[in-house]
C-alpha positions as CSV (number, residue, x, y, z in Angstrom):
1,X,81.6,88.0,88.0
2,X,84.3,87.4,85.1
3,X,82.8,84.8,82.1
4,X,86.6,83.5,82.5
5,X,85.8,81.9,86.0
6,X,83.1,80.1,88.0
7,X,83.3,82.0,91.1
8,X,84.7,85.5,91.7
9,X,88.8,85.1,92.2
10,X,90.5,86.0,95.0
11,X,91.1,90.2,96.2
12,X,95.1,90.6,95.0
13,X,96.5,91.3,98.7
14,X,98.9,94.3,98.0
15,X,100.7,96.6,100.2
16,X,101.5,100.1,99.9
17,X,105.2,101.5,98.7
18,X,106.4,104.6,100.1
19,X,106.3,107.7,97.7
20,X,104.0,105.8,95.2
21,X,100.3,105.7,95.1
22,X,100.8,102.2,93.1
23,X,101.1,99.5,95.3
24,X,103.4,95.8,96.1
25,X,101.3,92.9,94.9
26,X,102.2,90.6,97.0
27,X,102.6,86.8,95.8
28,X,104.1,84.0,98.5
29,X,105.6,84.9,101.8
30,X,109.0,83.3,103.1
31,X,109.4,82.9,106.9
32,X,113.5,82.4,107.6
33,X,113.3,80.2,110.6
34,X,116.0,81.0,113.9
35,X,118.1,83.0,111.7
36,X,119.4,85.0,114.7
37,X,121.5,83.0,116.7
38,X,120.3,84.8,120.3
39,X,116.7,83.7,119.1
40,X,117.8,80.4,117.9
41,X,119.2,79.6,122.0
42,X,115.9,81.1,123.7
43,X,114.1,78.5,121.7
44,X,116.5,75.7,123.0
45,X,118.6,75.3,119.3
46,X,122.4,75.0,118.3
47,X,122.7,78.3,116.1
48,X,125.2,76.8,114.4
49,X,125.3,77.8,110.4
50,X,123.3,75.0,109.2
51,X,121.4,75.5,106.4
52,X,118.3,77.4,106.7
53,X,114.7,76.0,107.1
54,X,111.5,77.8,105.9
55,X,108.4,78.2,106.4
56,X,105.1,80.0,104.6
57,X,102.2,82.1,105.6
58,X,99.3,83.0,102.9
59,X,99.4,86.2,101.3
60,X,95.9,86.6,102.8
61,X,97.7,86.5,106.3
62,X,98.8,90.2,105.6
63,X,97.3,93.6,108.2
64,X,98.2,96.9,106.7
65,X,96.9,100.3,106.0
66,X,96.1,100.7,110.1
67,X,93.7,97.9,110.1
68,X,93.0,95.6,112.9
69,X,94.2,92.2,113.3
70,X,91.7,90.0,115.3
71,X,93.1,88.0,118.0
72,X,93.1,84.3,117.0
73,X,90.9,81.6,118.1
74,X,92.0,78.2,119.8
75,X,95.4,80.1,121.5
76,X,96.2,81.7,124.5
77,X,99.9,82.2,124.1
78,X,100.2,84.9,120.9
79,X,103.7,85.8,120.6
80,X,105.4,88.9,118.8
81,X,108.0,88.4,116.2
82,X,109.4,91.9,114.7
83,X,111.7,90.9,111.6
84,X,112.8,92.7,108.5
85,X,111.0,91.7,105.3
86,X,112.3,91.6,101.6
87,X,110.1,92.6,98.7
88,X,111.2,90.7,95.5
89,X,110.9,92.4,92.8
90,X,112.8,90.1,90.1
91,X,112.2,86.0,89.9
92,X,114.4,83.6,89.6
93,X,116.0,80.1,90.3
94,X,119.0,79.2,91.2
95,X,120.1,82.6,91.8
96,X,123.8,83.2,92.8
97,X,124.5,85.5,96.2
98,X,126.8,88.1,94.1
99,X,123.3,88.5,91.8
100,X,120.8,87.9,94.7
101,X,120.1,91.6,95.7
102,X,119.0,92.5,91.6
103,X,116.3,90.9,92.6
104,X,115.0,92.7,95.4
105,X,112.6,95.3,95.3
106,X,112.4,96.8,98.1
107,X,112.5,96.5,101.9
108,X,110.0,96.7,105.1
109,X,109.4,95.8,108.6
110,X,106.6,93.1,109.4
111,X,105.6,90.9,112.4
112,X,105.9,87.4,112.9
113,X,102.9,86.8,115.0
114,X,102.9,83.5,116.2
115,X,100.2,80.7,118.2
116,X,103.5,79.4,120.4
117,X,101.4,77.0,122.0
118,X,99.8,75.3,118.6
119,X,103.4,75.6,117.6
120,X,105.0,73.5,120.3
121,X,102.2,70.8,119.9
122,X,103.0,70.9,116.6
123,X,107.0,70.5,117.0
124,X,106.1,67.9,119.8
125,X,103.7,65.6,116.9
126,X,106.6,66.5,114.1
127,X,103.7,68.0,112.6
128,X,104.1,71.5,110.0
129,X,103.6,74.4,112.0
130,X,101.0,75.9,110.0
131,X,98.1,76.5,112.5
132,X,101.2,78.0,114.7
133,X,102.3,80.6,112.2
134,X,99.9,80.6,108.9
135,X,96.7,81.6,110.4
136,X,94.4,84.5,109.1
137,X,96.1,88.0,109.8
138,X,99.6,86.6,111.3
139,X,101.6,89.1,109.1
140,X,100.9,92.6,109.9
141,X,103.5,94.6,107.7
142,X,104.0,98.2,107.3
143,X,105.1,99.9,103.4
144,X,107.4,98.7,101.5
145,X,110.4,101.2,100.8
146,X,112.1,100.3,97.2
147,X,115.9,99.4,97.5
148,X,116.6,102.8,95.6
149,X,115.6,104.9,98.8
150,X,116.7,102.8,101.0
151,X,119.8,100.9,99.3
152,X,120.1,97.5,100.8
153,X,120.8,97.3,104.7
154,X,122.8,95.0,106.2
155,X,123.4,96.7,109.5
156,X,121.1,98.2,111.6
157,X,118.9,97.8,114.8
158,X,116.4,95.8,115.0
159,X,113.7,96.5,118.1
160,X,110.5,95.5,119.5
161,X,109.2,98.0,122.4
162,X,106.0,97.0,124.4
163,X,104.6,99.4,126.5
164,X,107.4,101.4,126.2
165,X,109.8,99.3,127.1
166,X,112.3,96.9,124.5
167,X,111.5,93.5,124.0
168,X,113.7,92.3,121.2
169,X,116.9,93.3,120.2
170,X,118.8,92.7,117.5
171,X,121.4,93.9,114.3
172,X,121.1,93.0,110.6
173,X,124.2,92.5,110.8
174,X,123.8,89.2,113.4
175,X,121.8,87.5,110.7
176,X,123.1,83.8,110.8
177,X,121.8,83.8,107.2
178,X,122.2,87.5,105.5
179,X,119.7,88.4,102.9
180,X,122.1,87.6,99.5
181,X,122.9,84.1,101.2
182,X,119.1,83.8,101.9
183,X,117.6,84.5,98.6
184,X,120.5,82.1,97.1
185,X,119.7,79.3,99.4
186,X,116.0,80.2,98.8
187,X,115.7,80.1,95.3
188,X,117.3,76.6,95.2
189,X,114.2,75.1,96.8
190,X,111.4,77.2,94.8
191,X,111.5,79.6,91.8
192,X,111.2,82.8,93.4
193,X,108.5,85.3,91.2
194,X,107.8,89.4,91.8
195,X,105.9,89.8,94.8
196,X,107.3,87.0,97.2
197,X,108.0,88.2,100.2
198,X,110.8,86.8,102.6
199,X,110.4,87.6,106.6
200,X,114.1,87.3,107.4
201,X,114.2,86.3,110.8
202,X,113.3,87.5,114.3
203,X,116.0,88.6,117.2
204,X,115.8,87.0,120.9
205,X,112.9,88.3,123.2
206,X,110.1,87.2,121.4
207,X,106.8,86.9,124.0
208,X,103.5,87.1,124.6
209,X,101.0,90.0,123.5
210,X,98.4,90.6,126.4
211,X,95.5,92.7,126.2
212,X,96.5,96.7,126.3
213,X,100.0,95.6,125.1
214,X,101.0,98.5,122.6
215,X,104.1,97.1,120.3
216,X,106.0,99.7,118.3
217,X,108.7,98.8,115.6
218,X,112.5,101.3,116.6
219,X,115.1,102.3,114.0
220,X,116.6,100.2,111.3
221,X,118.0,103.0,109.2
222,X,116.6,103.7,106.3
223,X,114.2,101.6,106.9
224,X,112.4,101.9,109.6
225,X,112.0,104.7,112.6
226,X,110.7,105.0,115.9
227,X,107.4,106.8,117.0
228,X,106.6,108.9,120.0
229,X,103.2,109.7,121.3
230,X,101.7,110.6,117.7
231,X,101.8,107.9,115.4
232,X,103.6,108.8,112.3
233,X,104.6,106.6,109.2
234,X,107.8,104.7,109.5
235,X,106.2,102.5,112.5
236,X,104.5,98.9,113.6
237,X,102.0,99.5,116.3
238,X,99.5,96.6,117.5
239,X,97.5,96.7,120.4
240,X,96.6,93.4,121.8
241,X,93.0,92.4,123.0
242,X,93.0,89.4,125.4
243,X,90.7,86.3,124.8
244,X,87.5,86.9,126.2
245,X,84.2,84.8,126.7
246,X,81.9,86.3,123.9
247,X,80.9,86.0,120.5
248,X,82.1,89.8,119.9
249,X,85.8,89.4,117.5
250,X,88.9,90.6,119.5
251,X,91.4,91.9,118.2
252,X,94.9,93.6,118.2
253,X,94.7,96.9,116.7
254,X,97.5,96.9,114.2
255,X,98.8,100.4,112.4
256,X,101.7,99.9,109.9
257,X,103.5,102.9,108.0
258,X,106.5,103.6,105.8
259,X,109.5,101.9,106.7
């Protein structure tokens, strides 16, 4: 134990970077809430361009390097939510849209994984959604690619296959918010620092995970590809475990690679 602190701090929650043994130390994470306007209908909204809501998840929330995500408690309705994430690399307030994507790092692909039905009791209260989307391992999030691989993408497909078939599909491009205009909007409610991470939204067809459910993350160029059979990097696998009547952990077996 450090003579600086009383108890031991907290494990820096990092993710790996593709082509670099160093890693992303990851600060805050964003969540862009019905920033595609397909989703924003399924869940009963206007997608109108209103101005965008937020919310947070902990840093702790975050599954990578292939690990397992257990299957949360108190919830029976776990839904999938595939979205593009932003790595920022530069922080800032008050940040203009021209100068927004200096501040990116980098870019990845990361899941949303949600408790719908804490969420809706939550929404029905007008209670935060917290125990809905910020409980332990909800982010499962693959490498994060730096912006001078990749560039910055603001088209591209967006998928969600489970058990081989598509779920959710969407564009960059349909972003009711796009990532400059986020970051702007963003920064004018908190001072953005390196390592904050923004999930950008989700496209229509999110759903539940059920036990044997394999999820795999398709193409958004240059950031993300599809896998076959093998697993290979550039993927978001999870396996979902179904709530069962025991005191063994379930979970939904999670590998994340290079976008």
């Amino acid at each position: 134990m450090s003579s600086a602190f009383v108890i031991d701090p907290p494990v820096q929650i990092s993710l790996p970077v593709t082509g670099d043994s160093r890693r992303f130390a990851v600060n805050r994470i964003y969540c862009v809430g019905r920033n595609y306007a397909d989703h924003a209908r399924e869940m009963g909204h206007d997608p109108d361009r209103e101005p965008p809501f937020f919310f947070m998840k902990p840093a702790n929330s975050i599954v990578t390097d292939g690990k397992d995500m257990a299957y949360p408690n108190l919830s029976n309705d776990v839904h999938h939510e595939i979205e593009m994430v932003v790595a920022i690399g530069k922080g800032g307030a008050n940040i203009s849209a021209d100068k927004a994507l200096d501040h990116v790092y980098g870019y990845g692909v990361g899941l949303d994984m949600t408790r719908r039905d804490l969420q809706g009791e939550a929404k029905k209260m007008g209670r935060p959604w917290d125990t809905g989307k910020a409980f332990d391992q909800s982010a499962p999030c693959g490498e994060i690619t730096p912006a001078a691989q990749c560039g910055h993408p603001s088209s591209g497909a967006v998928k969600l296959l489970v058990n081989g078939e598509e779920r959710q599909s969407g564009d960059l491009n349909q972003l009711i918010w796009n990532v400059p205009d986020t970051i702007a909007y963003l920064s004018t409610l908190f001072t953005l620092e390196p390592g904050d991470l923004i999930f950008s939204g989700t496209p229509a067809g999110v759903g539940p995970v059920k036990k044997g459910d394999v999820l795999v993350s398709s193409n958004i160029p240059g950031v993300a590809q599809r896998i076959g059979t093998n697993w290979q990097p550039g993927c978001t696998v999870g396996k979902a475990m179904e709530t069962i009547e025991s005191t063994e952990v379930q979970v939904i077996e999670v590998a994340v690679g290079r976008l």
